[in-house]
C-alpha positions as CSV (number, residue, x, y, z in Angstrom):
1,X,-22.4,6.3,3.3
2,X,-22.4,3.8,6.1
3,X,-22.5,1.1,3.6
4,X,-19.7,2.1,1.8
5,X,-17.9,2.4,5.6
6,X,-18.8,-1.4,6.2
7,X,-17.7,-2.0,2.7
8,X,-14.1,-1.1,3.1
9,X,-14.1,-2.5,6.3
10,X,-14.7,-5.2,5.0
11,X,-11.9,-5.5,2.4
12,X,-9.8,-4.7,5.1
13,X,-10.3,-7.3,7.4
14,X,-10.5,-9.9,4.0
15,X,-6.5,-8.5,3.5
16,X,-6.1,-8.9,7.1
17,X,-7.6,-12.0,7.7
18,X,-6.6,-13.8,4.6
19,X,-3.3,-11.9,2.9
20,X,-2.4,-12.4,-0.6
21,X,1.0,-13.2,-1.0
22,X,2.0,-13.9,2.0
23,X,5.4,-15.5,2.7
24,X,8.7,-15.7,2.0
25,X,11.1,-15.9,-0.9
26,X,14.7,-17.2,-0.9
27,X,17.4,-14.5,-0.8
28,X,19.0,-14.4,-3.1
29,X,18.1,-14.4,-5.7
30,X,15.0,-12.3,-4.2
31,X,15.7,-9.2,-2.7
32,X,14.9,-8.5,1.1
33,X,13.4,-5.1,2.4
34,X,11.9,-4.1,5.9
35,X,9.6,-1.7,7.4
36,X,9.7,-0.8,11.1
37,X,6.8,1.4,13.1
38,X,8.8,1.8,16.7
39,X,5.5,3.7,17.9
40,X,3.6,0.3,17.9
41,X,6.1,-2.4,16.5
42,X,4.5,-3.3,13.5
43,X,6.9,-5.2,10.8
44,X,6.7,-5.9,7.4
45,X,9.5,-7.8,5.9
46,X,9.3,-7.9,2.2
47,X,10.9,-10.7,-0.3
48,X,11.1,-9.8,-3.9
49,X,12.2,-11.2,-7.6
50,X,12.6,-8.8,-10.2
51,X,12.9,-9.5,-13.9
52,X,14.8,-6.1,-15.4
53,X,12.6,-3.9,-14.1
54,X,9.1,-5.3,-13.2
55,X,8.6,-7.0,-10.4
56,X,7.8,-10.5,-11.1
57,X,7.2,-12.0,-7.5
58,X,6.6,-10.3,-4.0
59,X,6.0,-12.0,-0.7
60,X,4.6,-10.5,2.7
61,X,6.0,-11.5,6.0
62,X,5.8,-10.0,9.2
63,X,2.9,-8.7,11.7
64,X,1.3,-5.7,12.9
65,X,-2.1,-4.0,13.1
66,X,-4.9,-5.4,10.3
67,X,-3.8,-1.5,9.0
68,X,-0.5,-2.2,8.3
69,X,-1.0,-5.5,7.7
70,X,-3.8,-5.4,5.4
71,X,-1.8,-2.9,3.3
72,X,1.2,-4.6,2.5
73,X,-1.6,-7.4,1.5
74,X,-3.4,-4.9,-1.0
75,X,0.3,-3.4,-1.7
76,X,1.8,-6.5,-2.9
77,X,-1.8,-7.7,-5.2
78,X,-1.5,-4.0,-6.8
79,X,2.2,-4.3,-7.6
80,X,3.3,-7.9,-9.0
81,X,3.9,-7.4,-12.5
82,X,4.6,-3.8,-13.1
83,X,7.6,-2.2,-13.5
84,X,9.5,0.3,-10.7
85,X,8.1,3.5,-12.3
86,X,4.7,2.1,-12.8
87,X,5.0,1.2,-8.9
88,X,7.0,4.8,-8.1
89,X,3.4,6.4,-9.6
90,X,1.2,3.9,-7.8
91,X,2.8,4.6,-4.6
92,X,2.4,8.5,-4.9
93,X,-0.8,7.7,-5.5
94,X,-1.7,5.7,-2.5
95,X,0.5,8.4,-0.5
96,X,-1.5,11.1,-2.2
97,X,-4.8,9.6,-0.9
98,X,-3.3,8.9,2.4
99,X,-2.7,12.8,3.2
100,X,-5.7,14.3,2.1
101,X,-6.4,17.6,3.7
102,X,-7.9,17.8,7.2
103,X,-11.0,20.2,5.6
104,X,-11.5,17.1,2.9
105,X,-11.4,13.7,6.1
106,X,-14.8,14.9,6.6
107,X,-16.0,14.6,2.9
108,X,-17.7,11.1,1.6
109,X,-14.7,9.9,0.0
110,X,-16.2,9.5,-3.5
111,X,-13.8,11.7,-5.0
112,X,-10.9,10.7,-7.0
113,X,-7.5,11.6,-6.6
114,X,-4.9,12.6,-9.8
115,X,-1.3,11.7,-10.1
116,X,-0.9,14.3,-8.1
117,X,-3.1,13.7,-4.9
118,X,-5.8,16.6,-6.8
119,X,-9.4,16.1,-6.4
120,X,-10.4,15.3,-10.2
121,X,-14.2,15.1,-9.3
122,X,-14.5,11.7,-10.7
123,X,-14.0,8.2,-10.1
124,X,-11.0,7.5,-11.8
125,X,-8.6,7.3,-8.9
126,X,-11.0,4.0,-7.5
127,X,-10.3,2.0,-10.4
128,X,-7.2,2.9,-10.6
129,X,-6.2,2.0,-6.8
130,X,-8.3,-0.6,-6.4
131,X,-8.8,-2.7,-3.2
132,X,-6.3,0.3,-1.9
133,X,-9.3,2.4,-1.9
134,X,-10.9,0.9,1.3
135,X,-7.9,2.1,3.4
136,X,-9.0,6.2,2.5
137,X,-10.5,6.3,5.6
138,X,-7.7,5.6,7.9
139,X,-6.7,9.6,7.3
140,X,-9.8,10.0,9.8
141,X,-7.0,8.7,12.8
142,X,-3.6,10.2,11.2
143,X,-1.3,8.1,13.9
144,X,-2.4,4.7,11.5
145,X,-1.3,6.5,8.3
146,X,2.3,5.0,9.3
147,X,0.4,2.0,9.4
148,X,-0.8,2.1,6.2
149,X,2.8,3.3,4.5
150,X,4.8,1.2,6.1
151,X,4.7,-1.5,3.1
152,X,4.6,1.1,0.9
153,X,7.7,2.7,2.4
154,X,9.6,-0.7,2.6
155,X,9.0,-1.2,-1.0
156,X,10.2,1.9,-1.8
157,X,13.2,1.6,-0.2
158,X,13.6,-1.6,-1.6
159,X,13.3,-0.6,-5.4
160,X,15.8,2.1,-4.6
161,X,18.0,-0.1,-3.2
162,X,17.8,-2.0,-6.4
163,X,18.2,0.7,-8.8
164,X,21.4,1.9,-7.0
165,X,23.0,-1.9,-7.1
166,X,22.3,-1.9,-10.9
């Protein structure tokens, strides 16, 4: 299992190190959403185009911990191109995985996570998530799950923010 522990710490410090998408767009026309952690000051400041309802462009600014930042990294790979609901299910996907059970941290995290956040038994929820995978460890220290939402949450509140002004 150690392997698969250097693995995605690896990946981690790859979206940490060097993250996709990183930038800024103009606003407008792009759309502007933040994310704050006051318990460490981590920032993510997210710039985004959509086209109807898929998001055709996203851009990653700000800094923070290679948790938070390496998660907005892998948040905005996973996301560009698909449309809000198809990001709505990806994101309670990612939250599912990030607040697994305290009798399940312990386990060898080779399990795969449903719609829901449900053990499946298989291996589905990997391909499905992706690079997002490597971060399933971080439930092992719950103060960096905020780390590892905060994208997730700025996006979120972003889309919304979208959806209301349309």
């Amino acid at each position: 299992m150690a392997g698969l522990e250097d693995l995605y710490r690896e990946i981690i410090l790859d979206h940490y190190r060097n993250p996709r998408n990183r930038g800024q767009l103009e606003c407008p026309p792009a759309r502007r959403s933040e994310g704050f952690n006051p318990l460490c000051g981590d920032e993510v400041v997210l710039t985004f185009e959509m086209d109807g309802d898929v998001v055709t462009d996203l851009r990653v600014g700000g800094y923070g911990c290679s948790i938070s930042q390496a998660s907005a990294s892998m948040m905005s790979a996973a996301v560009i191109g698909k449309t809000i609901d198809e990001i709505r299910d990806l994101t309670r996907s990612f939250k599912a995985m990030m607040s697994i059970h305290e009798e399940s941290i312990g386990g060898d995290g080779s399990e795969a996570l449903d719609g829901a956040g449900e053990s499946d038994g298989s291996t589905d929820g990997a391909l499905r998530l992706g690079d997002l995978e490597a971060l399933r460890g971080v439930v092992k220290f719950p103060v960096r799950i905020k780390c590892a939402t905060l994208g997730w949450n700025a996006l979120a509140t972003g889309l919304d923010e979208t959806v209301e002004a349309s």
